[in-house]
C-alpha positions as CSV (number, residue, x, y, z in Angstrom):
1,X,170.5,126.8,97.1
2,X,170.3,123.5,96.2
3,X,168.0,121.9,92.8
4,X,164.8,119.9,93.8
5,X,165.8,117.7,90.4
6,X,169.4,116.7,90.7
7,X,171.0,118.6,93.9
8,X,173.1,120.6,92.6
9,X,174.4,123.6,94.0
10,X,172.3,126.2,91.3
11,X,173.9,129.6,90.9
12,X,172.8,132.8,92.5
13,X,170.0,134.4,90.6
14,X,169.7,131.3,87.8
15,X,166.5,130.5,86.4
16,X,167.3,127.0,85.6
17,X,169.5,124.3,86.8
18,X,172.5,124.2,83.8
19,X,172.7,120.4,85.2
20,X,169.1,119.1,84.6
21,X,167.2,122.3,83.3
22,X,164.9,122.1,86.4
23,X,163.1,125.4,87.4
24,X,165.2,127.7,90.1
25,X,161.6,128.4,91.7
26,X,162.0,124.6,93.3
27,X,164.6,124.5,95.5
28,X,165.8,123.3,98.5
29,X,167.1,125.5,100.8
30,X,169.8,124.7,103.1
31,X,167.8,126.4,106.0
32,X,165.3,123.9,107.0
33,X,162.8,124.8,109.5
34,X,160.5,122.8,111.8
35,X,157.4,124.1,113.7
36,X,154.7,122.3,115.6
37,X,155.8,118.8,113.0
38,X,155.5,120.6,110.6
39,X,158.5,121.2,108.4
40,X,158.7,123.8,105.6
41,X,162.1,123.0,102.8
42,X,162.4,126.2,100.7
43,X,159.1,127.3,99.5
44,X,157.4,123.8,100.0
45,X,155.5,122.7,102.9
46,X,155.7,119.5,103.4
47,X,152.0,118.6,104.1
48,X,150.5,121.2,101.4
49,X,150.8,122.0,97.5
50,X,154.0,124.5,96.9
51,X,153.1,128.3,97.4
52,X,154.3,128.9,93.6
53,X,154.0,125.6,91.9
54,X,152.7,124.9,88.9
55,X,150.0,122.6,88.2
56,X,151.7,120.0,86.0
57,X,154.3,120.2,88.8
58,X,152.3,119.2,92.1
59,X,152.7,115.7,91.5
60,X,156.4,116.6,92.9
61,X,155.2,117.5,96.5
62,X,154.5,114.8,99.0
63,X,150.6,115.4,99.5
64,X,149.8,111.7,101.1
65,X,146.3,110.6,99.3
66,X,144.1,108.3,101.8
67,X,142.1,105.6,101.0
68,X,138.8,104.8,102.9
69,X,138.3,102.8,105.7
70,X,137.8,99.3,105.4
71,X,133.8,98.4,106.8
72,X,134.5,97.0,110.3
73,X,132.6,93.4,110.8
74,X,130.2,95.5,113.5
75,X,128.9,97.9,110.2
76,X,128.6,95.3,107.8
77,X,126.2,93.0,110.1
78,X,124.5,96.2,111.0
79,X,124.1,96.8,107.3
80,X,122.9,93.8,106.1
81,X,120.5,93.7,109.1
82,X,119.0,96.8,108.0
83,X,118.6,95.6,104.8
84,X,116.8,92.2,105.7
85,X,114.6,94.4,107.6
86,X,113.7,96.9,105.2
87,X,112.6,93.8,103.0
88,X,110.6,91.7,105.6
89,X,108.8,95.2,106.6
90,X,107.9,95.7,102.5
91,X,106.4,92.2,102.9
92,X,104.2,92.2,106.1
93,X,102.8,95.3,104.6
94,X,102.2,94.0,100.9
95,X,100.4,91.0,102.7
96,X,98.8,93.1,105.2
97,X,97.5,94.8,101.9
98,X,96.7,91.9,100.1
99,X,94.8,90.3,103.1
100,X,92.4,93.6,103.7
101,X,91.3,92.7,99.4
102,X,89.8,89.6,100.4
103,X,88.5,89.2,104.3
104,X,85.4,87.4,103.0
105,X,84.8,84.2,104.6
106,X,81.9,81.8,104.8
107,X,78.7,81.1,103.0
108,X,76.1,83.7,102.6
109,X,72.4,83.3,101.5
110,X,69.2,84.7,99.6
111,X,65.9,82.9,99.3
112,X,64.4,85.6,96.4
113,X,64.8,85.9,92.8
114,X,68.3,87.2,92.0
115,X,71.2,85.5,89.4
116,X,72.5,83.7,92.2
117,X,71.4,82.8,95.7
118,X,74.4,81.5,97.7
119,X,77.6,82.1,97.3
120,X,80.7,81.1,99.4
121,X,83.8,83.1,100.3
122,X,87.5,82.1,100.8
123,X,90.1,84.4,102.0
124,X,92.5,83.8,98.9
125,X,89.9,85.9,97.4
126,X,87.7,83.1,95.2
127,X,83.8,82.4,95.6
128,X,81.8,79.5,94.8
129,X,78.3,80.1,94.1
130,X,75.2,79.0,92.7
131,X,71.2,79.9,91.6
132,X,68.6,77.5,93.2
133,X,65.2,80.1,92.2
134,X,63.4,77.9,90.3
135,X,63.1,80.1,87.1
136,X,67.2,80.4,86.7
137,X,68.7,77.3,88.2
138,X,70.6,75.2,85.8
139,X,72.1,73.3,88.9
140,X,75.8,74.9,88.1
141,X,78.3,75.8,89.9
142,X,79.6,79.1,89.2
143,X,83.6,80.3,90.1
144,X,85.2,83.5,90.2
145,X,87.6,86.0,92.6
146,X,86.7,88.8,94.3
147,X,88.4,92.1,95.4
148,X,87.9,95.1,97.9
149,X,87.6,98.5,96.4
150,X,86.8,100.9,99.4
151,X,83.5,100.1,100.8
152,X,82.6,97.8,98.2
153,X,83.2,94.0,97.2
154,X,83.4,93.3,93.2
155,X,82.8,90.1,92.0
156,X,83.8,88.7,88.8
157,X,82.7,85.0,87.8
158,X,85.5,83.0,85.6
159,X,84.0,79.2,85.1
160,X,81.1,77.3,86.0
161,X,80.4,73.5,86.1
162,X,77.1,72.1,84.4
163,X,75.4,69.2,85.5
164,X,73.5,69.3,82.1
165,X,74.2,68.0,78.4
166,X,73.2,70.7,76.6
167,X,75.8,72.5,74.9
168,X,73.8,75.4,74.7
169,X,73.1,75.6,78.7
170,X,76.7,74.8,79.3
171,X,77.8,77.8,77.5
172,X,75.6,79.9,79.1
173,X,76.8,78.9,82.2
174,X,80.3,79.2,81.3
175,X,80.0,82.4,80.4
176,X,78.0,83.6,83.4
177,X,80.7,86.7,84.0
178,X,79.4,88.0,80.9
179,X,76.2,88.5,81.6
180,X,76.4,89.8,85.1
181,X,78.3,91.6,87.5
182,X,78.0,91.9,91.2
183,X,79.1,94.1,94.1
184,X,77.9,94.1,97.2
185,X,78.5,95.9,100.5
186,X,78.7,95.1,103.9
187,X,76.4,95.6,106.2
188,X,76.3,96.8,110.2
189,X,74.6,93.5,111.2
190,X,77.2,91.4,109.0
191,X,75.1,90.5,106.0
192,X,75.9,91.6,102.4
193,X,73.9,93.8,100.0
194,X,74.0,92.7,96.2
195,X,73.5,94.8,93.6
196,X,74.0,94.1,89.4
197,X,76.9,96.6,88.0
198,X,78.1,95.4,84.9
199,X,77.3,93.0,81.9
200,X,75.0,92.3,79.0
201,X,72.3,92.3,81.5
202,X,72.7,95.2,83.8
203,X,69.9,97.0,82.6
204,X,67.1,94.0,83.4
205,X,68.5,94.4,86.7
206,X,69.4,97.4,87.3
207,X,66.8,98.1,89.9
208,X,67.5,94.8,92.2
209,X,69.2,94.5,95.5
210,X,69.3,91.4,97.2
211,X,70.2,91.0,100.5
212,X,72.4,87.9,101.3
213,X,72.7,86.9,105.2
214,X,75.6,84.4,106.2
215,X,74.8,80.9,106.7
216,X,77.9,79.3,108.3
């Protein structure tokens, strides 16, 4: 028997090498036997950990570590194509979403008393809109956006532009959003019901529906 560290011959029954100190348990044995490619030197097989080794010894047997495949040209296209699709999918559908919000289009009209009687519609969800009865009309223009919840269309003014020089009017018609707050449904013939649901003067108008029938 021979010693795994320096090759020396090691005496029969020794523990250690008396050249380089290494264990007698790794050896290599002149008998060396091959089967099926595999070959087995002493008590070590070639392609495996050693039967009685240590662990801060296995770093002395062969075990081949294997790094990972490279991505072939084929899997990274495929990849990346994936990934572009994955991202125009989330678009479409965040549009798709956006677009249902705000499918108003056109004008829309109503000849009774209400705090507005025509109002337009744009798909990028904004309104124009103004009050021609006789005992509300300033002859503003009132602006805001509006949204789909459900069933129902709410509509939130933000501006208005006066025609008049009183400051006082002007700020009334500015603040127009404050005072009311509209929804409206959609009706089977294609008109719009208008109600009052929110602001300072919901409860004078609590009770009013106004029916608004499109115009162009």
């Amino acid at each position: 028997m021979f010693c795994r560290g320096c090759g020396k011959e090691l005496l029969k029954g020794s523990r250690f090498c008396v050249n380089c100190g290494q264990e007698a348990d790794f050896f290599v044995d002149e008998n060396t036997t091959k089967d099926n490619n595999t070959s087995k030197v002493g008590n070590v097989v070639e392609t495996g950990i050693p039967e009685r080794a240590p662990k801060q010894m296995r770093r002395m047997v062969g075990v081949q570590s294997y790094a990972p495949k490279p991505l072939s040209k084929g899997m990274i296209i495929g990849i990346v194509a994936g990934g572009v699709a994955t991202v125009v999918i989330t678009i479409v559908v965040i549009a798709v979403v956006i677009a249902g919000r705000h499918d108003l289009e056109g004008t829309y009209s109503y000849g009774g008393r209400f705090p507005i009687t025509t109002i337009t519609f744009s798909k990028d969800g904004t309104f124009t809109a103004r009050c021609d009865y006789s005992e509300y009309s300033t002859g503003a223009i009132y602006y805001g956006e509006y949204y789909k919840d459900g069933d129902t269309y709410e509509i939130r003014f933000t501006d208005a532009k006066s025609n008049t020089n009183n400051t006082v009017v002007d700020f009334s018609n500015r603040s127009y959003g404050l005072s009311f707050e509209l929804s409206a449904s959609k009706n089977p013939d294609g008109s719009l019901l208008f109600w009052v649901s929110g602001g300072t003067s919901y409860w004078a108008w609590m009770f009013y529906e106004a029916t608004f029938y499109k115009t162009r």
